[in-house]
C-alpha positions in Angstrom: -29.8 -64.9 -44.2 -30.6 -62.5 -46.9 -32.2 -60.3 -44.2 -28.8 -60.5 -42.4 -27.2 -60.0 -45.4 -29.6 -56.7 -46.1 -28.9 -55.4 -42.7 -25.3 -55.8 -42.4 -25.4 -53.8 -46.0 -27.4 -51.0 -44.7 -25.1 -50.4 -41.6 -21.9 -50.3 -44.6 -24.0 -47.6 -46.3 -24.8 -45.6 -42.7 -20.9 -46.1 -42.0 -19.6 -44.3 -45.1 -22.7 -42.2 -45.1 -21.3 -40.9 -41.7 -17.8 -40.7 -42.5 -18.2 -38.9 -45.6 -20.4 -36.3 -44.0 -17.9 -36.2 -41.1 -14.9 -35.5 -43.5 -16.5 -32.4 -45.2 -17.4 -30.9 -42.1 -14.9 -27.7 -41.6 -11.3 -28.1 -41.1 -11.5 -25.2 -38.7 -14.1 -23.2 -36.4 -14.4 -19.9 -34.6 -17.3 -18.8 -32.0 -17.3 -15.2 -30.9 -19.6 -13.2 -28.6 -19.5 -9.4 -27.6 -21.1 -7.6 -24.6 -20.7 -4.4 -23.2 -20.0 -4.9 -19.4 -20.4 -2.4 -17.0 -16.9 -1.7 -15.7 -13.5 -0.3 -16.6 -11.7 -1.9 -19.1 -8.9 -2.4 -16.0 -11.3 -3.9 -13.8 -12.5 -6.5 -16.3 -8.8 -6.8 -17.1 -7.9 -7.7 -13.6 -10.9 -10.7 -13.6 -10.2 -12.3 -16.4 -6.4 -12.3 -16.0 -7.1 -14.7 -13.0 -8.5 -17.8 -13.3 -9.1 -17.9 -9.7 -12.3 -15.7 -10.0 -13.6 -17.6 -13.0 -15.6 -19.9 -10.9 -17.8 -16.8 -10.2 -18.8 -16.3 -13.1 -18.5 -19.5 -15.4 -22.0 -20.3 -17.1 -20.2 -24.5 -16.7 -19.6 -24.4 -13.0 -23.4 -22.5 -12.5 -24.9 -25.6 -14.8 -23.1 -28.4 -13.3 -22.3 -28.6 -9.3 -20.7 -31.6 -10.0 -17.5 -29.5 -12.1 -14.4 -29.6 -10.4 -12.1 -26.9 -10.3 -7.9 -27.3 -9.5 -6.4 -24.3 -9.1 -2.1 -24.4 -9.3 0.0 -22.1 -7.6 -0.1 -19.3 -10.3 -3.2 -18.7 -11.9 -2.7 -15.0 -13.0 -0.7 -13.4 -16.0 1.2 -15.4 -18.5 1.4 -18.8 -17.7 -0.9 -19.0 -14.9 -3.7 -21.5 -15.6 -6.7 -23.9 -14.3 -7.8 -27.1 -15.4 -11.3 -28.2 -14.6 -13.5 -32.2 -14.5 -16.8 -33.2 -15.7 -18.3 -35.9 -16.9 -17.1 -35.3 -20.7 -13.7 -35.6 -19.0 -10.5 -33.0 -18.2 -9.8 -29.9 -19.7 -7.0 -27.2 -18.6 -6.7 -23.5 -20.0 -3.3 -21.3 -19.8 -2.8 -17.7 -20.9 0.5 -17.2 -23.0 0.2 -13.8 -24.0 -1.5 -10.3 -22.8 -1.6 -6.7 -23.2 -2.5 -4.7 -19.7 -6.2 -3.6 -19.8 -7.0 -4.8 -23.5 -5.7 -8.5 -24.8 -5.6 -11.5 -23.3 -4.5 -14.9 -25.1 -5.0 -17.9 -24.0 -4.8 -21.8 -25.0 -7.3 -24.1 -24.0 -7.3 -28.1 -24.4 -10.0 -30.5 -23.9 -8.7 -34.0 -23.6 -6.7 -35.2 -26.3 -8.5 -33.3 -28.4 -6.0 -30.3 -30.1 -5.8 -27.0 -28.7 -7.9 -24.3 -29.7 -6.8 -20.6 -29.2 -8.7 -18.3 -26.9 -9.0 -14.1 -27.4 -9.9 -11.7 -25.4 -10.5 -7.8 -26.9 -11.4 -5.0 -24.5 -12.7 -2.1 -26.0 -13.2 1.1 -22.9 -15.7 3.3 -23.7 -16.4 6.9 -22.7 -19.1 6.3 -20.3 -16.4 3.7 -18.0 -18.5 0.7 -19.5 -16.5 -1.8 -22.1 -17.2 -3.8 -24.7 -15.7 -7.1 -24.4 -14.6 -9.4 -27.3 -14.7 -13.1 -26.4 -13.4 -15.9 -28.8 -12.2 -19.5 -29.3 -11.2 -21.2 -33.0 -9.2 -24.5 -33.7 -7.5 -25.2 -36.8 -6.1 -28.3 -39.0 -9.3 -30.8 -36.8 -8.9 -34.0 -36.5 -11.4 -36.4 -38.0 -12.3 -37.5 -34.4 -12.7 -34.1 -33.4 -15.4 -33.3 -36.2 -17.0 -36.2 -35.2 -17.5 -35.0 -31.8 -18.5 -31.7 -33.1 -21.0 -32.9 -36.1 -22.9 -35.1 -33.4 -22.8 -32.9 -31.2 -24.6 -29.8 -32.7 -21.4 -28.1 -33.7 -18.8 -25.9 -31.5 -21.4 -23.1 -32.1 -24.4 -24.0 -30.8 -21.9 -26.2 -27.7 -20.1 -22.5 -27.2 -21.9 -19.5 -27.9 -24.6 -20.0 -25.4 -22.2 -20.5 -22.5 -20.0 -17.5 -23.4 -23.1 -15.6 -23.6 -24.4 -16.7 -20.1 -20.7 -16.1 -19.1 -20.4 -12.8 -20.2 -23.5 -11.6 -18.4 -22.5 -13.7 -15.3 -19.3 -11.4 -15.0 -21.1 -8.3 -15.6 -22.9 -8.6 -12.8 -20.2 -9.9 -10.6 -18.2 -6.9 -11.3 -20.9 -4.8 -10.9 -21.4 -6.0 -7.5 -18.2 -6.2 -6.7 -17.4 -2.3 -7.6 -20.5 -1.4 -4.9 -18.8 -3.3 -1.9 -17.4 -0.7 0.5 -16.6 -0.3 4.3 -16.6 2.3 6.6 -14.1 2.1 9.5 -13.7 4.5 12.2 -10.4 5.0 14.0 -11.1 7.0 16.7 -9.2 10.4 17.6 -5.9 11.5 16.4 -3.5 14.1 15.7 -3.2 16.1 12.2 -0.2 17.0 11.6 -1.3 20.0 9.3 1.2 21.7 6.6 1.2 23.7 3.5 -1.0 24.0 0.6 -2.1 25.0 -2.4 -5.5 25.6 -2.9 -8.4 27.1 -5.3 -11.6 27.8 -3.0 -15.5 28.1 -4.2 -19.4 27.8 -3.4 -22.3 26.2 -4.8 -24.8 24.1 -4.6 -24.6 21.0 -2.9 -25.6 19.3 -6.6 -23.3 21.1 -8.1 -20.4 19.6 -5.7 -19.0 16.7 -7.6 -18.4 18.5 -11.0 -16.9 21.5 -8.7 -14.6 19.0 -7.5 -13.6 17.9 -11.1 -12.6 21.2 -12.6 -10.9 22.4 -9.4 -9.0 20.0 -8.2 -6.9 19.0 -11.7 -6.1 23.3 -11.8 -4.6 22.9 -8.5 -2.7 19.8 -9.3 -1.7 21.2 -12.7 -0.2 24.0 -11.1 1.8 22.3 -9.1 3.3 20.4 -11.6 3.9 22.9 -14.6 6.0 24.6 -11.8 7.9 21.7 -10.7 6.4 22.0 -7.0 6.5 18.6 -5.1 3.2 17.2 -3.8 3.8 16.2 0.2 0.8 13.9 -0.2 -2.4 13.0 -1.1 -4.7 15.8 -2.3 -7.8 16.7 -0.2 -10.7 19.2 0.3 -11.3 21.2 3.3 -15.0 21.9 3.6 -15.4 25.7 5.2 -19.1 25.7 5.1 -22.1 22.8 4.9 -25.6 24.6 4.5 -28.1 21.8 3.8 -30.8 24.0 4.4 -29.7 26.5 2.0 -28.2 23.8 -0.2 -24.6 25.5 -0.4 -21.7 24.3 0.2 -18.4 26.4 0.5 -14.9 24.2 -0.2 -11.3 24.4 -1.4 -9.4 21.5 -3.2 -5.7 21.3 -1.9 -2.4 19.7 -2.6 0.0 19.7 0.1 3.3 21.1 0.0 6.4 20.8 1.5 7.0 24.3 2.6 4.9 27.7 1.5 4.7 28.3 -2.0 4.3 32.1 -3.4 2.1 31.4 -6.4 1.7 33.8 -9.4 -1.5 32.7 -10.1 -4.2 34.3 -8.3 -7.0 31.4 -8.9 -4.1 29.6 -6.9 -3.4 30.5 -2.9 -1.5 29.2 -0.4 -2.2 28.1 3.1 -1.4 26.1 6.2 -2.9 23.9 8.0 -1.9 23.9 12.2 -1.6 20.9 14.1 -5.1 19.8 15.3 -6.6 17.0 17.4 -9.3 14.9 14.9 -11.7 12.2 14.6 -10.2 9.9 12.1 -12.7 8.2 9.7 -11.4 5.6 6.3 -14.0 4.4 3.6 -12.7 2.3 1.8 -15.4 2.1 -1.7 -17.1 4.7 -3.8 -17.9 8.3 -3.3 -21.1 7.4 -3.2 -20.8 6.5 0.6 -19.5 9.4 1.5 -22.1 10.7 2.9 -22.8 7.6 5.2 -19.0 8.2 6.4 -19.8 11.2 7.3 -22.3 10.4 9.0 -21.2 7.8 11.0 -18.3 10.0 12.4 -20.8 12.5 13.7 -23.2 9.5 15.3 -19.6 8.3 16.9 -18.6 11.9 18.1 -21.9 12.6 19.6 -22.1 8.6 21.5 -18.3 9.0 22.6 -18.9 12.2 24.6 -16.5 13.9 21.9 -16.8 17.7 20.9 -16.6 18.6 17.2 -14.7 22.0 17.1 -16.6 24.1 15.2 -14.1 26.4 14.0 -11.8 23.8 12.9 -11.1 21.4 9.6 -13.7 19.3 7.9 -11.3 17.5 5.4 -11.7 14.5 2.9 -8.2 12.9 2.0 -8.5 11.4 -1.5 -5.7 8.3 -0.4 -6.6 6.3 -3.7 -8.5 8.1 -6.3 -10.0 7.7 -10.2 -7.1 8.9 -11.6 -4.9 6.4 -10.2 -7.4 3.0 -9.3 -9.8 2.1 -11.8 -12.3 0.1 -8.9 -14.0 2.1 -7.2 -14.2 -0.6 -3.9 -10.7 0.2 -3.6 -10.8 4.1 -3.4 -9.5 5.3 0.3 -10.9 8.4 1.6 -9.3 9.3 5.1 -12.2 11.7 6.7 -10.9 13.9 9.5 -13.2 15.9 11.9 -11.4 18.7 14.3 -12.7 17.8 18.0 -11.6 19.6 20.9 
């Protein structure tokens, strides 16, 4: 009986023992990680702002096959949410607030548990990549909750892990996603031609891209300090394409409704006649330019078609950088003359 009596005594003191250490735990906590993802801060942006793509990248659903994930009818911008099921039980997450392309806020609740306040920070940076600011804190916890918590390792040692798996799970997803692209070619068409504006130049093939830069943003600038109105979508006709002698000879346009007299002599006009082409649309980064290109030719020379050699060569810049931050969504229209 005393041994009873001892026993019964020692689970008392483990009780209180428990309790007290449960009640000074922290009325609060806050669990941050940071990573530098490679990707505009738009593009990260547009992930995170819809739950629907979490799945992809959620270090949870990559740990347990067994998660469940219920998706509602909105599930981007304010008020769109998720909730998700695991063993531990139900837990649903809703954004209430954001700032386009750098805050999101968020509200997550885990059973009956209160709710705890989710942050996101994006940060751009001047190589494209951004450094992205992840966080969760809960105020005013229950003693229940601290419980869970104090038994459990803590909400640092439960979180921090998983938002750092997380964040490098969505690095690479948007990383891979950026690289998608697709090359589609339409077959022969007609050009309809027009004005122009237009600087022209020649260098070296390596030189190209950073041609492209300063050029084409004079032209553009041009057009706008003088009030002209674009017709369309800028593009390059390419006059010349020496790979043996790595040169290249190009000028970057913007089309115009009628001929312009220009007052600057770095800036010409031109037209563009009417002209039978072979129509080619990637759809993805510059990068695969070149395999556009090359694709047209294989498609002119295996559909008995005859490139005219004293016509356009032209890129159509349909999406570009300055106006879609993914490069999987920029549209370059590719036209070859034929005869």
């Amino acid at each position: 009986m005393k041994a009873f009596k001892y026993i019964i005594f020692l689970f008392l003191i483990l009780i209180i023992g428990a309790a007290i250490y449960i009640a000074v735990q922290p009325n609060s906590f806050e669990v941050t990680r940071t990573k530098t993802i490679q990707a505009p801060a738009e593009v990260v942006y547009d992930n995170i702002i819809d739950f629907k793509n979490w799945e992809s990248w959620s270090s949870w659903a990559e740990a347990d096959p067994d998660l469940t994930i219920q998706l509602p009818e909105k599930t981007k911008g304010i008020n769109g949410s998720y909730t998700w099921e695991d063993a531990d039980g139900v837990g649903r997450m809703k954004t209430v607030d954001a700032k386009p392309h750098s805050t999101i806020i968020q509200e997550m609740q885990f059973e009956e548990f209160p709710k705890s306040d989710v942050r996101w920070d994006l940060s751009p940076n001047p190589d494209g990549s951004t450094d992205v600011k992840w966080s969760i804190k809960g105020e005013d916890l229950p003693f229940m909750f601290k419980a869970y918590t104090a038994f459990t390792g803590g909400m640092e040692k439960q979180i921090g892990p998983n938002y750092e798996r997380s964040l490098e799970l969505l690095d690479s997803v948007l990383v891979a996603d950026m690289k998608k692209y697709s090359i589609n070619v339409e077959g022969v068409t007609q050009h309809s031609g027009g004005f122009y504006l237009y600087n022209t130049t020649s260098c070296k093939m390596s030189d190209l891209e950073q041609k492209m830069q300063e050029m084409m943003p004079k032209v553009g600038g041009y057009a706008m300090s003088n009030n002209i109105r674009m017709a369309g979508k800028p593009f390059v006709i390419y006059h010349q394409w020496d790979v043996e002698n790595n040169a290249v000879m190009f000028s970057c346009c913007i089309p115009t409704s009628s001929r312009v007299i220009t007052t600057d002599s770095d800036i010409l006009t031109g037209q563009l006649e009417p002209f039978k082409a072979l129509k080619t649309v990637l759809e993805g980064d510059y990068d695969n330019l070149q395999e556009a290109w090359n694709t047209s030719m294989t498609y002119i020379a295996e559909n008995d078609l005859t490139q005219n050699e004293s016509g356009p060569m032209i890129e159509s810049y349909i999406t570009d950088p300055s106006n879609t931050a993914n490069p999987a969504n920029w549209i370059t229209e590719i036209y070859i003359a034929v005869e």
